[in-house]
C-alpha positions in Angstrom: 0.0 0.0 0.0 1.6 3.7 -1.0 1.3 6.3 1.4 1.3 9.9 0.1 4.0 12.2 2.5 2.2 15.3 2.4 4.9 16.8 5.0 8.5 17.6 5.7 10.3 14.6 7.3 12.0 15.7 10.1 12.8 12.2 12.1 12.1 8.7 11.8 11.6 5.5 14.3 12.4 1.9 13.3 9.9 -1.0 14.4 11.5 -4.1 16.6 10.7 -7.0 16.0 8.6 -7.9 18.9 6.3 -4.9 17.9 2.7 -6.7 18.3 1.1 -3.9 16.1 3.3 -5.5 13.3 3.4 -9.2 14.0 -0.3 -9.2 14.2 -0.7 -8.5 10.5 2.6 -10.6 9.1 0.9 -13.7 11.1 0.2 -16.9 8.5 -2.4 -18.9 9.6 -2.6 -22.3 8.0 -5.6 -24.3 7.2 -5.1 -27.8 8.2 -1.4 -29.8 8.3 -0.1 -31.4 5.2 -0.2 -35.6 5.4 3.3 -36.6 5.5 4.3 -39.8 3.2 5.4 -42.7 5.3 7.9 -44.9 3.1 5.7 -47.8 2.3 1.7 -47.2 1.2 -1.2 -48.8 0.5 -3.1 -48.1 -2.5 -5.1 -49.7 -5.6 -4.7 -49.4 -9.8 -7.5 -49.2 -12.3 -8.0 -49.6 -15.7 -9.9 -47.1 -17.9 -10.1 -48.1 -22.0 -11.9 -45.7 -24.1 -13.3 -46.1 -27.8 -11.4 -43.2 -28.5 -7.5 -44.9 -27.5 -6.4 -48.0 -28.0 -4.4 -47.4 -25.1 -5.5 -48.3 -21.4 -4.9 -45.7 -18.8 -4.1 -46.8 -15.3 -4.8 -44.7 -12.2 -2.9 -45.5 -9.4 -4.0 -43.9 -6.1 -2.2 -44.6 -2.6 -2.9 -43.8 0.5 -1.9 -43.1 4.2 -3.0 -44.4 7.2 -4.6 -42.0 10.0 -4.4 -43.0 13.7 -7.4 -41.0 15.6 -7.1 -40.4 19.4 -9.1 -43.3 20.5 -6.3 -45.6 19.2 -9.0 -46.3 15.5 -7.3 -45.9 12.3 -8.9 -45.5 8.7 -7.6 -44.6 5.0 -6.9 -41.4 3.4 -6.1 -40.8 -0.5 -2.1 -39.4 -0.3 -1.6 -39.6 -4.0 -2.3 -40.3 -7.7 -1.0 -41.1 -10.4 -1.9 -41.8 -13.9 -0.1 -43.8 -16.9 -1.0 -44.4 -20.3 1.0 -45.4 -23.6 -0.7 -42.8 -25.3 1.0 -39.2 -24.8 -1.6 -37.2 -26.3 -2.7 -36.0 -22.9 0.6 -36.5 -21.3 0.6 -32.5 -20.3 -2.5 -32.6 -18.6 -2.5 -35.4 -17.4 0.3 -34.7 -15.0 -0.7 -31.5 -14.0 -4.4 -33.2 -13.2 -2.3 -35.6 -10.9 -0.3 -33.0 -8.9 -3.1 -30.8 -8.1 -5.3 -34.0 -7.2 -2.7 -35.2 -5.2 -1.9 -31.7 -3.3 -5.3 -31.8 -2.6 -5.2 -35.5 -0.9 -2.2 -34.1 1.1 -4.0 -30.8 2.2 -6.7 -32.9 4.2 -10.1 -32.1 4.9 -12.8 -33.1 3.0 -11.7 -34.6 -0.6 -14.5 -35.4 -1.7 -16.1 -32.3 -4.0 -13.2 -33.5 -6.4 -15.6 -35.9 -7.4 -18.8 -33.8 -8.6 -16.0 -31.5 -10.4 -14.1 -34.1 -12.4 -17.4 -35.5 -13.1 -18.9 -32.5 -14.1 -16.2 -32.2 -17.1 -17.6 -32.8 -20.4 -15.4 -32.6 -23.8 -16.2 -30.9 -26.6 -15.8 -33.6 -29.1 -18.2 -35.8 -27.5 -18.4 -38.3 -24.8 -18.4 -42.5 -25.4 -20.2 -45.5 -23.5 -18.0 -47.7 -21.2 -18.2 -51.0 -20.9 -21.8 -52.1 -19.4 -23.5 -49.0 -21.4 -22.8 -46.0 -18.8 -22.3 -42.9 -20.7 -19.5 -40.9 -20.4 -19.0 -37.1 -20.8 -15.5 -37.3 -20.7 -12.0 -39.1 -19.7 -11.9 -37.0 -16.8 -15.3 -38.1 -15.6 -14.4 -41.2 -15.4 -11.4 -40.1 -14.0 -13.3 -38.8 -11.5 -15.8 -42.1 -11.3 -12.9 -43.7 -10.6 -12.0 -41.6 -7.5 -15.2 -41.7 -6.1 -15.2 -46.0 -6.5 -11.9 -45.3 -4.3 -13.4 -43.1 -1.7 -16.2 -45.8 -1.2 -14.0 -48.3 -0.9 -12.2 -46.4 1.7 -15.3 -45.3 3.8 -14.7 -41.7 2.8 -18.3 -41.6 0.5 -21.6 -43.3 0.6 -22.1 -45.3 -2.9 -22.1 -49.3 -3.9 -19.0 -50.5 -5.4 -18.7 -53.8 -7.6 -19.6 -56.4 -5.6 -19.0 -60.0 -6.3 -22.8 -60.4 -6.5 -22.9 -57.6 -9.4 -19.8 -59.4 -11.4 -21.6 -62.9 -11.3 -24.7 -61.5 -12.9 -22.7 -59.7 -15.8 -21.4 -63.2 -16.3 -25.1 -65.0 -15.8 -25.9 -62.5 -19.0 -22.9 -63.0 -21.2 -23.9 -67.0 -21.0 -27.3 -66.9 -21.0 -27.9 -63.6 -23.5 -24.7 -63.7 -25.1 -21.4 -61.8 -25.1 -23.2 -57.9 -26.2 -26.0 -58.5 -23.4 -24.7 -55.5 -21.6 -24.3 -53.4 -25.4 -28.1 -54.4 -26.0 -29.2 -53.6 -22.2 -32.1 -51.2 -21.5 -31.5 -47.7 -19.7 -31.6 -48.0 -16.1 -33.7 -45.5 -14.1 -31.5 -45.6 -11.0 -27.8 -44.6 -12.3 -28.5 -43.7 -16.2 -26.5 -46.7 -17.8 -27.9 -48.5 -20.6 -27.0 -52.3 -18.7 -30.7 -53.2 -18.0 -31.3 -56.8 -18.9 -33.4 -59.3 -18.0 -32.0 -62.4 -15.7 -34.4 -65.5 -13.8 -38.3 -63.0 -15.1 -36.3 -59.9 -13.5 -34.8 -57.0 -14.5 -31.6 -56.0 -13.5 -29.0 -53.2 -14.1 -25.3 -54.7 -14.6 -23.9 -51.5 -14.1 -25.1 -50.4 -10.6 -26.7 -53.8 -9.4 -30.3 -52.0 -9.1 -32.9 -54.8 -9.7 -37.0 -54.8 -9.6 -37.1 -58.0 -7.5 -35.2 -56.5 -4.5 
């Protein structure tokens, strides 16, 4: 900030460094501690293959164990990262994975990350995943595949891909053939076109909703 001198200066007084008038504003507070990295972690890879790559791209996220004061521990993401053969999207791609994974080691609630990767749609036109979801974009399912993490974790509410849910997508392939999920109705629950019908009941292959409970 400038400050006009309107005046003559005729003296002049310098500050110490225990003045509180000027410590108070030069004060950093800071939101939360970072994580630190212990030298071994835990953490899971998957697979993402688009129509539009013939490439796979694997996420990699690993995370850190929290001990609470009651002596219970649970799982926290730490860091991502993402690899892929195909360098198109090499730049972004690593800046995507540092700011996701500063945001893992800031702490706090993660979990917005989700609704905002998800809410990323490209330009050019989204593609169907395998079992008929739609997707808007890479980095929504980017971000689908961060959310399955957190629900594995306990950090988010949400079903993941049961056993139950795997053995039916096989029940269909055998008894409706290998495209069963490509010809599959849409679902009304999650959106994905995976609705087939198994044993005079309808079921969704994609989030496991089914008429017959």
């Amino acid at each position: 900030m400038n400050i006009k001198i309107e005046h003559k200066i005729t003296g002049y007084e310098v500050k110490k460094a225990d003045d509180t008038s000027s410590n108070e504003d030069a004060k950093v507070h800071q939101i939360a501690p970072l994580l630190e990295r212990d030298d071994i972690l835990e953490g899971s890879t998957y697979k993402i293959k688009t129509p539009h790559s013939e490439h796979a791209m694997y996420i990699t996220i690993n995370d850190v164990i929290i001990e609470e004061p009651d002596g219970s521990t649970h799982r926290r993401p730490f860091e991502v990262f993402i690899n892929s053969k195909n360098m198109e999207h090499f730049m972004w791609i690593v800046a995507l994975t540092r700011i996701t994974s500063a945001i893992f080691r800031k702490g706090g609630d993660v979990t917005f990350l989700v609704e905002e990767l998800k809410a990323v749609f490209d330009p050019r036109g989204g593609y169907y995943k395998r079992g008929g979801k739609y997707m808007p974009s890479i980095v929504a399912e980017i971000g689908e595949v961060i959310q399955q993490h957190l629900i594995s974790i306990g950090m988010m509410e949400g079903q993941l891909n049961s056993a139950e849910l795997v053995a039916k997508r096989h029940e269909a392939q055998e008894k409706l053939g290998s495209d069963a999920i490509a010809k599959g109705n849409q679902c009304d629950k999650c959106g994905a076109m995976a609705v087939v019908r198994l044993d005079n009941c309808n079921c969704c292959l994609e989030c496991g909703d089914s008429k017959c409970g």
